[in-house]
C-alpha positions as CSV (number, residue, x, y, z in Angstrom):
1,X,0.0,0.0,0.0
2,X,1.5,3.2,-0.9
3,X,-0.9,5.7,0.5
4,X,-2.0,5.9,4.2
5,X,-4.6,7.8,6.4
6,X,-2.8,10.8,8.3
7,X,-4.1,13.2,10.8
8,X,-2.7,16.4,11.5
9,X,-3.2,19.0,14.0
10,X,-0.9,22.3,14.0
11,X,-1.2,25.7,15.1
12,X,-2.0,28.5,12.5
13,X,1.7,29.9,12.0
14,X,2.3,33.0,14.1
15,X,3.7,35.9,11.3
16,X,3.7,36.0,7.9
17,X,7.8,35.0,7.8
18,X,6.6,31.4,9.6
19,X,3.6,31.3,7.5
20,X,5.7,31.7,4.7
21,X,7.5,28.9,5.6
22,X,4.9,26.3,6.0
23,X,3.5,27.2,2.6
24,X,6.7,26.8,1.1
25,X,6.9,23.1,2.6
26,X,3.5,22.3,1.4
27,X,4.4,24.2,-2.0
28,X,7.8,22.2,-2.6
29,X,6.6,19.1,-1.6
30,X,3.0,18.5,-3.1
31,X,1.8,18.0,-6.6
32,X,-1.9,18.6,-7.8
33,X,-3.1,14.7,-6.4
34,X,-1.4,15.6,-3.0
35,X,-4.3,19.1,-2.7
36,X,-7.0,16.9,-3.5
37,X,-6.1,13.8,-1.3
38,X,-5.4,16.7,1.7
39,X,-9.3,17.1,3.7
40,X,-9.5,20.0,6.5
41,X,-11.8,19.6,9.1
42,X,-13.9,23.1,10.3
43,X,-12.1,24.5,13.5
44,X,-13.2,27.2,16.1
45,X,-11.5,30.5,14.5
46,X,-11.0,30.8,18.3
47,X,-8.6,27.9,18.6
48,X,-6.7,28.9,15.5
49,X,-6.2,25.0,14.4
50,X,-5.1,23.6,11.7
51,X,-6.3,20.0,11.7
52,X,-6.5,17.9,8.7
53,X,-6.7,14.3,7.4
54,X,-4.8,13.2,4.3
55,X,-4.3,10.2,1.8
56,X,-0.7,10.8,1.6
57,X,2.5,8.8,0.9
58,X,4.6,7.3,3.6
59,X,7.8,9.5,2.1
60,X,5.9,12.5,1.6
61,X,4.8,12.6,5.0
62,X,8.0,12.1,6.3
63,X,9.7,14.7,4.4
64,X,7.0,17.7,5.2
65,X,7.3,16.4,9.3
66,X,11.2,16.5,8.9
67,X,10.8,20.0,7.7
68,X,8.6,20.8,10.2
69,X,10.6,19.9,12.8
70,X,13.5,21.9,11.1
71,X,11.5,24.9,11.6
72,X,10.5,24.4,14.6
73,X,6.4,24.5,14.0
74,X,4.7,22.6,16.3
75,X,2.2,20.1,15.1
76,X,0.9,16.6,15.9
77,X,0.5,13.9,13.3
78,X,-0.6,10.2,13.5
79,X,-0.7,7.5,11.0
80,X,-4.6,6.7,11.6
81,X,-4.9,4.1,8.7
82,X,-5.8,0.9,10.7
83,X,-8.3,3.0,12.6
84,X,-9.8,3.4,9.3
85,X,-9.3,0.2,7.9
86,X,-11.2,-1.3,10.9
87,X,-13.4,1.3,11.0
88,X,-13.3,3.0,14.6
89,X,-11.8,6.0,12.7
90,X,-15.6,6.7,11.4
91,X,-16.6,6.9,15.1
92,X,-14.9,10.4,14.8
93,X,-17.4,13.3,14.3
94,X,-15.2,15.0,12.5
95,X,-13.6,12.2,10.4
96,X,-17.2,11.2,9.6
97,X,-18.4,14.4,8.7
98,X,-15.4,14.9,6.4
99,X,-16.0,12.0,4.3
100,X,-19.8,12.1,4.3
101,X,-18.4,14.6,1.4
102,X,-19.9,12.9,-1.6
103,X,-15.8,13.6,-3.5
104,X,-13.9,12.9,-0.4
105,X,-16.0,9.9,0.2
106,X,-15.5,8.5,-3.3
107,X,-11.8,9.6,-2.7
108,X,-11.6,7.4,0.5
109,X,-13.6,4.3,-1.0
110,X,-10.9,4.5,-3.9
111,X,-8.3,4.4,-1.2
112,X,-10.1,1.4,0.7
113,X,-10.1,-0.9,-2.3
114,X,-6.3,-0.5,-2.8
């Protein structure tokens, strides 16, 4: 399996220099397959969250945390594809909502047959 379920959760970058930065990494290191296979979830503007699921290469995840971690951003990402596979991942509101998305969920079922 090349592509696996990912969650992140980060921070919005504080100034424009570190958000810069973080759209540099995501501009260097994604193609056109990579933004559709990337699903935000709705976050309290409060909280100023990022959080995100993606369908996403082991390597290419790897690369975009080790450049995170370069820059010091703070974030939190899990590799949540057995959740999914087993499905306990759907008993996340937000996951579920997500994918309820009739082109993320087609995206997803795609994913699942591989």
């Amino acid at each position: 399996m090349n592509n696996k379920v990912y969650y992140f959760e980060m921070p919005d970058p504080k100034g424009k220099e570190m958000q810069n930065k973080v759209e540099t990494i995501f501009g260097n290191n994604l193609d056109q397959n990579d933004d559709q296979s990337i699903f935000f979830v709705d976050t309290d503007p409060i909280e100023a969250n990022n959080i995100f699921y993606t369908l996403w290469s082991t390597n290419k995840v790897e690369k975009i945390v080790n450049e995170f971690k370069i820059l010091g951003i703070n974030f939190s990402q899990k590799d949540i594809t057995e959740d999914v596979l087993n499905g306990t991942q759907f008993n996340d509101v937000s996951f579920s909502k997500i994918f309820s998305v009739k082109e993320n969920k087609i995206l997803l079922d795609l994913f699942l047959k591989k």
